[in-house]
C-alpha positions as CSV (number, residue, x, y, z in Angstrom):
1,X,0.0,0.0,0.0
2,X,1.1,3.6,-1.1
3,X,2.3,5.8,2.0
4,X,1.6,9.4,2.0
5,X,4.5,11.6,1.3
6,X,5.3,13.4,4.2
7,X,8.0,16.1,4.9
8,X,11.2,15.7,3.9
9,X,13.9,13.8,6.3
10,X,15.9,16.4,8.5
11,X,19.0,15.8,6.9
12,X,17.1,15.8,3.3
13,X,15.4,19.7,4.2
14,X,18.8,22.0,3.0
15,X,18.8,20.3,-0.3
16,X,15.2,20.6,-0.8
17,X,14.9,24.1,0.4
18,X,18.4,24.8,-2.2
19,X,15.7,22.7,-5.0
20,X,12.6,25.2,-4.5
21,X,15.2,28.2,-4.1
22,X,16.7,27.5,-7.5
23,X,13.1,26.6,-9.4
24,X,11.7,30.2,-7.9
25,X,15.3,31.6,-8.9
26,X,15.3,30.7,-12.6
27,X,11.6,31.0,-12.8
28,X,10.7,34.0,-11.2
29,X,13.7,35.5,-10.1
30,X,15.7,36.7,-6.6
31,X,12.9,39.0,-5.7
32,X,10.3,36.5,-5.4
33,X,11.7,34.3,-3.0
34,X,10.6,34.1,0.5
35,X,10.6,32.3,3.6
36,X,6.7,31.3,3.7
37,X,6.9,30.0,0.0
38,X,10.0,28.2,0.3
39,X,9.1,26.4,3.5
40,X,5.5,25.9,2.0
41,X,6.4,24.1,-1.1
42,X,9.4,22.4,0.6
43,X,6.4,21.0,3.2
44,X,8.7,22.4,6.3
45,X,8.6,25.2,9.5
46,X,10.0,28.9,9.5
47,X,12.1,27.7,12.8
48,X,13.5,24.9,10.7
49,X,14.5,27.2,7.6
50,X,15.9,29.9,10.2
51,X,18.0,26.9,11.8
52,X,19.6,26.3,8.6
53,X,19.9,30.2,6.8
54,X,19.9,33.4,8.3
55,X,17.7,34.5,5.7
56,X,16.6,34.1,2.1
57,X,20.1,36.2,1.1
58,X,21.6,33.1,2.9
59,X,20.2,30.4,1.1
60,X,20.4,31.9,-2.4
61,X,24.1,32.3,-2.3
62,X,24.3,28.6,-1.3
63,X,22.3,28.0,-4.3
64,X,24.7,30.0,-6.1
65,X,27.8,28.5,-4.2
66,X,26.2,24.5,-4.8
67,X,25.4,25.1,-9.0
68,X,28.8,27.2,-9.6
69,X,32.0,25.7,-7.1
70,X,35.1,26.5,-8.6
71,X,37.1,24.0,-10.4
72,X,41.0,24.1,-10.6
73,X,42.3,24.6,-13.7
74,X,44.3,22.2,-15.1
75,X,47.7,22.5,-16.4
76,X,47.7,23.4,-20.2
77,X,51.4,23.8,-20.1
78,X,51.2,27.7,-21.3
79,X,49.6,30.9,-19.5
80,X,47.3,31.6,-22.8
81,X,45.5,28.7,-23.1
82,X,45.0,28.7,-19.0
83,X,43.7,31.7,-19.0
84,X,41.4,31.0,-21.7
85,X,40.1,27.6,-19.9
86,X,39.8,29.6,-17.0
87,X,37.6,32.8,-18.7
88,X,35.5,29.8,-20.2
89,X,34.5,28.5,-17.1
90,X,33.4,31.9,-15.8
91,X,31.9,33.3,-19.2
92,X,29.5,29.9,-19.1
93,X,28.9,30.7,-15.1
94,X,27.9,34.2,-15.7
95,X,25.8,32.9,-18.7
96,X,23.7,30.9,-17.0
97,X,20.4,32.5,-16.3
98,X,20.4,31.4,-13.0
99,X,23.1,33.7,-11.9
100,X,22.7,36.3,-15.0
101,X,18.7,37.0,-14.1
102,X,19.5,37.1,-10.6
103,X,22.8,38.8,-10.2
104,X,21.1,42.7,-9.6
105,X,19.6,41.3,-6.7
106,X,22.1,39.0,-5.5
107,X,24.5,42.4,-5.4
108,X,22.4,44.6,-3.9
109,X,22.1,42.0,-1.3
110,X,25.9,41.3,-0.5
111,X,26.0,45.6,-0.9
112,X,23.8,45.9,2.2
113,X,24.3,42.4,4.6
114,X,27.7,42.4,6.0
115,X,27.5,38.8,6.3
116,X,26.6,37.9,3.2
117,X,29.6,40.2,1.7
118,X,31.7,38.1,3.3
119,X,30.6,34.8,2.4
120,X,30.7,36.2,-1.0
121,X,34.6,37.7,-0.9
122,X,35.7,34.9,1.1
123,X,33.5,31.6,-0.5
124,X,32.8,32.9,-4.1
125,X,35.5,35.2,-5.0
126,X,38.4,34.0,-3.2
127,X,38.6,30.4,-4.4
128,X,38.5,32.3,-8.0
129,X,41.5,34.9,-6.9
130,X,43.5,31.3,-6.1
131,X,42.9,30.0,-9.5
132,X,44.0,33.0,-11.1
133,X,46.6,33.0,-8.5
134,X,47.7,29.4,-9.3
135,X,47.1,29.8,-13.1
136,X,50.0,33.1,-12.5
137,X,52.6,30.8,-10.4
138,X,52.8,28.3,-13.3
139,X,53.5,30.9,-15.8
140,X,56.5,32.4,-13.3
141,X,57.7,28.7,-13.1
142,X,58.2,28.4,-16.8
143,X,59.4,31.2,-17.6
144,X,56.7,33.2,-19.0
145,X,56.5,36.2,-16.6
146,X,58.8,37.6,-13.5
147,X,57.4,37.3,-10.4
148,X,58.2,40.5,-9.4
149,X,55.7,42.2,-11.8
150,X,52.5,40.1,-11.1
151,X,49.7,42.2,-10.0
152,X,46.8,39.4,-9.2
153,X,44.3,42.4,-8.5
154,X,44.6,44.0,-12.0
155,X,44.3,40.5,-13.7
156,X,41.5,40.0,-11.9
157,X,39.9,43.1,-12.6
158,X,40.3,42.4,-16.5
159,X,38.8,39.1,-16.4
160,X,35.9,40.1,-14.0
161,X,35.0,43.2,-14.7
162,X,34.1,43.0,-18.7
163,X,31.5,39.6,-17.6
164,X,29.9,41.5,-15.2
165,X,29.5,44.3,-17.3
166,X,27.9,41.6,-19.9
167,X,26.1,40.2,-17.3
168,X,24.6,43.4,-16.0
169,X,24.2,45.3,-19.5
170,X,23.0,42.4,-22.2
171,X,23.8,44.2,-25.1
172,X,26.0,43.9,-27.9
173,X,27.7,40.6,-28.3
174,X,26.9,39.3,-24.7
175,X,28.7,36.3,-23.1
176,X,30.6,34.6,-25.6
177,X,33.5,32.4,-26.3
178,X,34.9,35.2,-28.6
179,X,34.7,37.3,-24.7
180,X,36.2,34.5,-22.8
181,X,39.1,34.8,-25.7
182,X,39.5,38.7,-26.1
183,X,39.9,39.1,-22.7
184,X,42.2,36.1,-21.6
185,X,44.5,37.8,-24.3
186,X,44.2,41.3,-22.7
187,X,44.7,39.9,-19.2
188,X,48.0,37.9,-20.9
189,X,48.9,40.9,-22.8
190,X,49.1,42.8,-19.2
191,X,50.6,39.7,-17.5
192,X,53.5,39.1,-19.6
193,X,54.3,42.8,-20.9
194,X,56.9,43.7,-18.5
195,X,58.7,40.3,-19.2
196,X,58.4,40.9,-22.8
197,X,60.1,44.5,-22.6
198,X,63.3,42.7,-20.6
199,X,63.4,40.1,-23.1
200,X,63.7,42.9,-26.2
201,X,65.8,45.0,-24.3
């Protein structure tokens, strides 16, 4: 005989609350979700969604967090082409409509909760500072740049700044591979000038 579904286990309720988070997210966007829908649909208790997140800022950058961890990018044997697999993986990230239709409200939200900022510089954008990071030491270990000259926040800057821009202001191209390419070569341009000058002079 059938059972009736009932609510879901205690260690099943984050994932399902992330599930219904991420439906209302793509569907109707950041704005719309809230703590007596989410724990509606997800057949739970406000207590047991406030023992898990803060609030609904909390959960949607786990849902952000869960659908876009950062890989490490693998060793291509040459700065270029690692930068370019790494400006891939962040071009298809900010493509993604999940993060793309929510990403005004996601910002305003780290803008104004302290906490939430620094989940965000110390979960989402600091793993991605270490793969730039990494991506930079193999290049001074062969040879390709000088230590001395690397300036992680200015690379950074070049390979954020022109997908958010995308992101933010759809028009034009958008997010595309021809993106992920033109600016890998600026941020390599930048990387590698200094070590280029030494070697003509």
């Amino acid at each position: 005989m059938a059972t009736k579904r009932g609510r879901p286990l205690s260690s099943d309720v984050s994932e399902a609350l992330r599930q219904a988070a991420e439906r209302i997210m793509r569907s109707s966007g950041y704005s719309s979700l809230t703590v007596d829908g989410l724990v509606a649909e997800v057949g739970t208790t406000r207590p047991t969604f406030y023992r898990r997140y803060r609030n609904v800022g909390h959960l949607a950058f786990d849902v952000i967090q869960h659908r876009f961890g950062v890989n490490e990018i693998e060793d291509t044997g040459a700065l270029s082409s690692d930068l370019l697999r790494l400006q891939r993986q962040e071009v298809a990230m900010f493509a993604d409509p999940l993060l793309r239709n929510n990403l005004p409200g996601l910002l305003e939200t780290i803008r104004i909760d302290e906490s939430i900022r620094h989940l965000y510089l110390t979960q989402f954008i600091g793993p991605r500072r270490a793969n730039v990071q990494a991506v930079l030491d193999r290049a001074v270990t062969r040879g390709e740049m000088e230590a001395s000259q690397m300036d992680l926040d200015w690379i950074c800057d070049l390979l954020l700044s022109p997908l958010l821009t995308k992101a933010l202001l759809p028009v034009g191209a958008g997010l595309t591979d021809e993106l992920a390419r033109r600016t890998a070569e600026l941020a390599f341009d930048q990387a590698t000038r200094s070590s280029a000058v030494v070697a003509r002079g």
